[in-house]
C-alpha positions as CSV (number, residue, x, y, z in Angstrom):
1,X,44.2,-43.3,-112.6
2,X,44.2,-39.7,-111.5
3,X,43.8,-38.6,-107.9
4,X,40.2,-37.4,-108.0
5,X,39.1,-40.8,-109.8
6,X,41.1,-42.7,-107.0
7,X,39.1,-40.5,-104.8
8,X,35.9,-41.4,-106.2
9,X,36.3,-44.6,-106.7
10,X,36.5,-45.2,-102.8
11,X,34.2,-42.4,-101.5
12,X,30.6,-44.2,-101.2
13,X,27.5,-42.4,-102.4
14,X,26.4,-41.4,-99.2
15,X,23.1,-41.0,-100.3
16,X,22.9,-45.3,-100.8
17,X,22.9,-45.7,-97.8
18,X,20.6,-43.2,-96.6
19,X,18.4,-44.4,-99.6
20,X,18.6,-48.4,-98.5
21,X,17.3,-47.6,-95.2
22,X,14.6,-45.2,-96.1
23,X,13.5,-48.1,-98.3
24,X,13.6,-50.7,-95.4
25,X,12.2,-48.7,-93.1
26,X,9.0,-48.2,-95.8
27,X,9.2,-51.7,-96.0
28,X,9.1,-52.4,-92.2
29,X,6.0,-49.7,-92.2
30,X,4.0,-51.7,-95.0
31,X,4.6,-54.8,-92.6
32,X,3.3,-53.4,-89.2
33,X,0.5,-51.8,-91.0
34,X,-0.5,-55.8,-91.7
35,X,-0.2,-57.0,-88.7
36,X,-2.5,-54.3,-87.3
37,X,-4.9,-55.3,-90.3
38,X,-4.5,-59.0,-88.9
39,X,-5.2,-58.3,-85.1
40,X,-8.4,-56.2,-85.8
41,X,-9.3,-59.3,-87.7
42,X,-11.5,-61.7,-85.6
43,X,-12.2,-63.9,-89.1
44,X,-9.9,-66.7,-88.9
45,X,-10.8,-67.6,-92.6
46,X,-9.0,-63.9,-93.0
47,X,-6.0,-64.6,-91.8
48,X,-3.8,-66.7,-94.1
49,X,-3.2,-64.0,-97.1
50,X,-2.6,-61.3,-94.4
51,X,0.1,-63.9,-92.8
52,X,1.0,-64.5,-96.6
53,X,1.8,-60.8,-97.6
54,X,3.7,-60.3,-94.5
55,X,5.8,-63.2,-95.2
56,X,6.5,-62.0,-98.7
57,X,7.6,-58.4,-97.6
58,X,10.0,-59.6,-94.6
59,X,11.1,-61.7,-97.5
60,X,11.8,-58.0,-99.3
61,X,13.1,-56.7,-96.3
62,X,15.6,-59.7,-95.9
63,X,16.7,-58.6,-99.2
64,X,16.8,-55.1,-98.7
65,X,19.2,-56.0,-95.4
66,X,21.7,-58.0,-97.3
67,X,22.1,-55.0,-99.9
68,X,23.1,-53.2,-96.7
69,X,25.4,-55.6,-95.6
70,X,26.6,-56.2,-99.6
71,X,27.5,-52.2,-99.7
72,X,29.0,-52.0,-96.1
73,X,31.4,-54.6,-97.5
74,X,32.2,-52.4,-100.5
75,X,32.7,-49.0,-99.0
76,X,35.6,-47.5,-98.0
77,X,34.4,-44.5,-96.3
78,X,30.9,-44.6,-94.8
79,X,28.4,-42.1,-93.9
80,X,28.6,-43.1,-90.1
81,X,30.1,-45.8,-88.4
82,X,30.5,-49.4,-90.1
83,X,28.9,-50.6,-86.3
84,X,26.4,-48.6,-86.6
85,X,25.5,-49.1,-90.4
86,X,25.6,-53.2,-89.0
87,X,23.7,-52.5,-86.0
88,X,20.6,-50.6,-87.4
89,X,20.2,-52.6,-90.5
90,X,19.9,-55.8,-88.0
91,X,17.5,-53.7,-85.7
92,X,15.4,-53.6,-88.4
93,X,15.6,-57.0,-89.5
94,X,14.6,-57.7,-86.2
95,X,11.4,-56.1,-85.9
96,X,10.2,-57.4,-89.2
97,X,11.0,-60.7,-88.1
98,X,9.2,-60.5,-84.9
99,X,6.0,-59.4,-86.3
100,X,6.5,-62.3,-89.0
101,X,7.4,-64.8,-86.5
102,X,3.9,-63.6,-84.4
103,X,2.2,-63.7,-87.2
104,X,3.6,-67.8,-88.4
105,X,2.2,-68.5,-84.5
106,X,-1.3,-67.1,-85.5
107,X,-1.3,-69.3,-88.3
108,X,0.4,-72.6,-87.0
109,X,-1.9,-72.3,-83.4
110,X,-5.0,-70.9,-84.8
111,X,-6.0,-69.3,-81.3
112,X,-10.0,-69.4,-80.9
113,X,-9.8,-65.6,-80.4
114,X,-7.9,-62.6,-80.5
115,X,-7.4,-61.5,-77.1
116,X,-8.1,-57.4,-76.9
117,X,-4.9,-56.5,-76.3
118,X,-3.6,-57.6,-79.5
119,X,-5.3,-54.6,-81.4
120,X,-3.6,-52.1,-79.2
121,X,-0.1,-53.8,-79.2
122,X,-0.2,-54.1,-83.4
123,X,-1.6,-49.8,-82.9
124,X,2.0,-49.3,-80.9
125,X,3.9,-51.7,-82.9
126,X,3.1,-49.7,-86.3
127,X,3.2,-46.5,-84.4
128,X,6.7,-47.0,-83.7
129,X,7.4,-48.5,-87.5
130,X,6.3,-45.1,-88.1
131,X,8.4,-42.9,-86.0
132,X,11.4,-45.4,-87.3
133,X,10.6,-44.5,-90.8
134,X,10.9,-40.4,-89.4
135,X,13.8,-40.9,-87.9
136,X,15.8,-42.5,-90.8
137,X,14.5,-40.1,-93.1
138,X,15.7,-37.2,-91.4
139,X,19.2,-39.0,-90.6
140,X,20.7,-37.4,-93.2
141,X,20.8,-34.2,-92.7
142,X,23.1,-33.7,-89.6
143,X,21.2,-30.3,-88.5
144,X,18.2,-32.9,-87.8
145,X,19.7,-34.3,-85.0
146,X,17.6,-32.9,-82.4
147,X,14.7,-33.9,-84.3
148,X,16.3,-37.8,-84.3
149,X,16.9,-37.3,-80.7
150,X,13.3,-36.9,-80.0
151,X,11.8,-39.5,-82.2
152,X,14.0,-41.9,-80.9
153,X,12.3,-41.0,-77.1
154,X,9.0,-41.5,-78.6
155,X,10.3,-44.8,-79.7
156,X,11.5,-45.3,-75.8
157,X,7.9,-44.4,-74.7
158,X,5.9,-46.7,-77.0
159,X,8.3,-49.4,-75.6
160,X,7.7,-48.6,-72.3
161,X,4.1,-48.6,-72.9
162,X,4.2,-52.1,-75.0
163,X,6.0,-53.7,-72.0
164,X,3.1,-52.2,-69.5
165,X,0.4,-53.7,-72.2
166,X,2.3,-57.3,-72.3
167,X,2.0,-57.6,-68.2
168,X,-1.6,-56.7,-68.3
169,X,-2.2,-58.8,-70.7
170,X,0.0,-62.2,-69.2
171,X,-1.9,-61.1,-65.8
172,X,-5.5,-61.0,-67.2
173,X,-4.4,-64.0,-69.4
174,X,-3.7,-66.5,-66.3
175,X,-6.0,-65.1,-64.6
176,X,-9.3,-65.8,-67.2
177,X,-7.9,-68.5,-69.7
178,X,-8.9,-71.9,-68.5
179,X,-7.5,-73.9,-71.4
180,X,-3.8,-74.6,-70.6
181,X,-3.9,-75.1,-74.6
182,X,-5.1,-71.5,-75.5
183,X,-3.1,-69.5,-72.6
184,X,0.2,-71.2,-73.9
185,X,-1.0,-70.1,-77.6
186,X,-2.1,-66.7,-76.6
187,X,1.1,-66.4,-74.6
188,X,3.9,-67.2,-77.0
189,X,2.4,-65.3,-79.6
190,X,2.2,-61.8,-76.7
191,X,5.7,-62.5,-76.1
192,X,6.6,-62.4,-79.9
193,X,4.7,-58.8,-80.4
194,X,6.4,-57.3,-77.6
195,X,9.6,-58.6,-78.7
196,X,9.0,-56.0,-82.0
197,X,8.8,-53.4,-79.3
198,X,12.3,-54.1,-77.7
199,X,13.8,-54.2,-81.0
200,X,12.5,-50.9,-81.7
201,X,14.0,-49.6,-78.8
202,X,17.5,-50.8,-79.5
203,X,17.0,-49.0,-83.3
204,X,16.4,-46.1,-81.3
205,X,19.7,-46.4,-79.2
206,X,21.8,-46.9,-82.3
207,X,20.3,-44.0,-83.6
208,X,20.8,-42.1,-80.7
209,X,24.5,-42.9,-80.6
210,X,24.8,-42.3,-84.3
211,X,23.7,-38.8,-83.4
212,X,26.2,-38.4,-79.5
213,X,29.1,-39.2,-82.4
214,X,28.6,-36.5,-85.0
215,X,27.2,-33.7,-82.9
């Protein structure tokens, strides 16, 4: 084998990676954009194929991940750090499976209603599945990292304002819900959503330190 096959044959195509997580991150956007479909959805009867197509893409995603995982294990070289490749594929995988795991508690508890601050919780949820999506895409190109810098504080900000959201919403929750039953529902399934948010927020801080390492 010569030297520059030997050479090829371990230096990764940069762009697979770059390409895996663009498609994840697509993914991740299709997913939050269902979830917002489902809270702005007061029809219970609604519901289940919403839930359904969610399920089927954080199935994708889970597929998408491994891939990740299956080419980290395979390259030599990487485009960034092997920790960091790790870290923001899980991050990812994260969110997805927060919003599925809210969504399996609207189906398995069947709340009587939708409390309002579901609507803008999904609205900040997909907002920041956006922004993720922005920042990925323009990960690649190593001139872009002020651009990633600043995405990932928008990210920061819609956690920020998620976490705000969730207390209002606990505080009105206890202090209106009468049914032990309903609060407990309405509760877990806050606590799930806002959990999406705080994974965002660590994607962001990968991403940030991906960026502090090559600049």
């Amino acid at each position: 084998m010569s030297l520059d096959k030997f050479f090829k044959f371990f230096t990764p195509k940069e762009n697979t990676f770059y390409q895996l997580f663009e498609e994840d991150a697509d993914n991740l956007v299709k997913i939050a954009q269902l979830l917002s479909k489902l809270m702005h959805c007061q029809v219970s009867s609604e519901w289940s194929p919403i839930i359904k197509e969610i399920k089927d893409l954080e199935v994708v995603g889970d597929a998408i991940t491994n891939r990740i995982y299956d080419h980290l294990d395979k390259s030599f070289i990487t485009p960034f750090d092997r920790e960091e490749i790790y870290a923001l594929a899980t991050c990812i995988d994260d969110i997805a499976d927060s919003i599925n795991a809210a969504c399996n508690r609207v189906k398995m508890y069947k709340p009587k209603v939708f409390i309002p601050e579901f609507t803008p919780l999904a609205t900040l949820i997909l907002e920041a599945a956006r922004l993720i999506k922005r920042a990925i895409e323009e990960l690649k190109d190593v001139s872009s990292s002020q651009t990633v810098t600043e995405l990932c504080q928008e990210i920061s900000k819609i956690e920020h304002l998620a976490d705000e959201l969730y207390h209002i919403a606990i505080s009105k929750l206890f202090e209106k819900e009468t049914d032990p039953i309903e609060l407990i529902k309405i509760k877990d399934v806050l606590e799930t959503l806002e959990g999406a948010t705080d994974h965002a927020k660590s994607l962001s801080d990968v991403l940030k330190t991906v960026v502090i390492k090559r600049t």
